[in-house]
C-alpha positions in Angstrom: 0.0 0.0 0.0 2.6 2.7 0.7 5.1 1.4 -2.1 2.1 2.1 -4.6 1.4 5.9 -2.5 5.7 6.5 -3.0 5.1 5.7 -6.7 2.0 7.4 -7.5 3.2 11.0 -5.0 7.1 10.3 -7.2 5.3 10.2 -10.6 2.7 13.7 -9.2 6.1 15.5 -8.0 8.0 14.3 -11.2 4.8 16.3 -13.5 5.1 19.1 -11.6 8.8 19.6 -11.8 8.5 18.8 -15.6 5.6 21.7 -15.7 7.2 24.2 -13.3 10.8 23.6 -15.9 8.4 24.0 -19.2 5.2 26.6 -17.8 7.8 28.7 -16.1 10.6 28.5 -18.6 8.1 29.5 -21.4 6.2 31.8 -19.2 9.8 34.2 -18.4 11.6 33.6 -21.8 10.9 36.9 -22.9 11.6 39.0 -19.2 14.4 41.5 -19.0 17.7 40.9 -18.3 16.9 41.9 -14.1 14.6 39.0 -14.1 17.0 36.3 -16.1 18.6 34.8 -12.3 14.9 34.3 -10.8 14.1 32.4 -14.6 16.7 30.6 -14.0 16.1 29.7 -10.4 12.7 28.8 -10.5 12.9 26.9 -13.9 15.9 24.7 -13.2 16.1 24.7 -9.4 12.2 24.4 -8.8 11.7 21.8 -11.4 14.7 20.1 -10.9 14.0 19.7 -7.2 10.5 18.7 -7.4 11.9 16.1 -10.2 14.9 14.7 -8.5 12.2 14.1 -5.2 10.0 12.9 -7.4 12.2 10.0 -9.0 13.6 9.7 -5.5 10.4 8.5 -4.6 9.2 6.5 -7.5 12.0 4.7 -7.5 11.4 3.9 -3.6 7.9 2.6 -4.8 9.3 0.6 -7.8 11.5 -1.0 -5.3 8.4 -1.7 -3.0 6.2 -2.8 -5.3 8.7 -5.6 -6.6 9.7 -6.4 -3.0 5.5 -6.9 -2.2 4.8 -8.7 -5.6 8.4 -11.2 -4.7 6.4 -11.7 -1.3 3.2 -12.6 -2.9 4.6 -14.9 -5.2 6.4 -16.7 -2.1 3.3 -16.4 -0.1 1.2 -18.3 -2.4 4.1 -20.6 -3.6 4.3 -21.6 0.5 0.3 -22.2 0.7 0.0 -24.4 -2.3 2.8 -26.1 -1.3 3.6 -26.0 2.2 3.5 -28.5 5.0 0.5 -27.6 7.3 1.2 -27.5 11.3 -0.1 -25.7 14.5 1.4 -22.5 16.0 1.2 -21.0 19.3 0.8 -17.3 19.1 3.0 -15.4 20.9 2.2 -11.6 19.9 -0.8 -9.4 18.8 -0.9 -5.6 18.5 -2.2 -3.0 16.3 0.4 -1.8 13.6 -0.2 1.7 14.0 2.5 2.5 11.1 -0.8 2.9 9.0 -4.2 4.5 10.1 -7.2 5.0 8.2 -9.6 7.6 10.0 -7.0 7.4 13.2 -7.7 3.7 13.5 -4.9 0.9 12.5 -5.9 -1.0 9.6 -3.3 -3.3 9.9 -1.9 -6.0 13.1 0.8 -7.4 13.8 1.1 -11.1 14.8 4.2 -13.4 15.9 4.2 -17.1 16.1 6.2 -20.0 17.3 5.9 -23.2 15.4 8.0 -26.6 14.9 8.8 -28.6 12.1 8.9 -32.1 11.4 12.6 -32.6 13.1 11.3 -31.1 15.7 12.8 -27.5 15.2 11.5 -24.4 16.5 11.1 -21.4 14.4 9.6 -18.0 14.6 7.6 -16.0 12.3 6.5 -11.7 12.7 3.2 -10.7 10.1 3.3 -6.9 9.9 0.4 -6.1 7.9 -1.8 -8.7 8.9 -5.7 -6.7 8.2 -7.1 -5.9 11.9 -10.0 -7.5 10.9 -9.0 -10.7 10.0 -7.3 -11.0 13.4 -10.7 -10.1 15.3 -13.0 -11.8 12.8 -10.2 -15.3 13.2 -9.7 -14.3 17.0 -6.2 -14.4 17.1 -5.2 -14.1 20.9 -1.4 -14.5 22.5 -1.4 -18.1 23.4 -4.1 -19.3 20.9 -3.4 -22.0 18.2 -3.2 -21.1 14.8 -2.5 -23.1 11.3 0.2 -22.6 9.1 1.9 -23.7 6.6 5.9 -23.8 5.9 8.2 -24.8 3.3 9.7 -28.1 3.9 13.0 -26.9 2.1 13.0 -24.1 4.3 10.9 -24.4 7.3 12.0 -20.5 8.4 9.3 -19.1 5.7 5.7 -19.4 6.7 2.2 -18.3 5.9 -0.7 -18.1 7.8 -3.8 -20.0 7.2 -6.8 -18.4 8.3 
C-alpha cells in the first residue's frame, strides 16, 4: 500500500517539476535581463528539485512494489505447497504505522511453530488486516494453522 502511495506522489512531484521547468521557462523567456537569475532559479532549481524528489520516490515505490509482488509470489508458492502444522501465538498488537480515519488498519502477529525434526522457528506478520485478526480471534497463546516450506521451514504463511 505505501510502495504504490511512494510511486503514484514520485510520478505527481516528477509532473510538476517537468511543468514548473516547461510553464515557467516559457512563461519568463521573454523578461528582461533583471529578471533572467529568478528564470533561471525557478525553472531549473524548482523543477529540478520537485523532479529529482519525485524520481527519488518512485524509485522507492518501484522498489516496493517488486519487494511486495516477490512476497506474494512466495506467499502463495508456500500455501499451495507448504506443509501444514499448528502454531502457538506469541504476539498481537495493532500496527499503528498505518491508520485510516485514526484507527490501524493493519496487526501485527508473531508465532512460534515446529517442524517435522522437531525444530522451533519463529515467524513476525506486519500487515496482517485488523479485521481478519478479530474476525479469526487471534489471541497470544491461541493456536493457529500454518503452513511452511519443507525446504525451508523459516518461511511461513498463515492459514486463516
Amino acid at each position: 500500500m505505501r510502495s504504490m502511495i511512494f510511486l503514484i506522489m514520485g510520478l505527481i512531484f516528477i509532473g510538476v517539476g517537468v511543468f514548473v521547468y516547461f510553464v515557467i521557462g516559457a512563461a519568463l523567456a521573454d523578461t528582461p535581463a533583471m529578471f533572467g537569475e529568478l528564470q533561471t532559479l525557478l525553472q531549473y532549481g524548482m523543477g529540478g528539485l520537485f523532479a529529482g524528489i519525485g524520481a527519488i520516490m518512485t524509485l522507492g515505490g518501484l522498489i516496493g512494489v517488486v519487494r511486495g509482488a516477490k512476497r506474494s509470489k512466495l506467499a502463495g508458492h508456500i500455501a499451495q505447497t507448504g506443509a501444514e502444522t499448528e502454531a502457538t501465538v506469541t504476539f498481537v498488537d495493532k500496527n499503528y504505522s498505518m491508520l485510516v480515519n485514526n484507527r490501524p488498519i493493519y496487526s501485527i502477529v508473531e508465532y512460534t511453530y515446529q517442524d517435522e525434526l522437531g525444530n522451533e522457528y519463529a515467524n513476525r506478520i506486519e500487515d496482517l488486516s485488523t479485521d481478519t485478526v478479530i474476525r479469526n480471534k487471534v489471541e497470544v497463546g491461541g493456536k493457529i494453522r500454518i503452513k511452511y516450506l519443507p525446504a525451508d521451514p523459516g518461511q511461513s504463511v498463515m492459514i486463516l
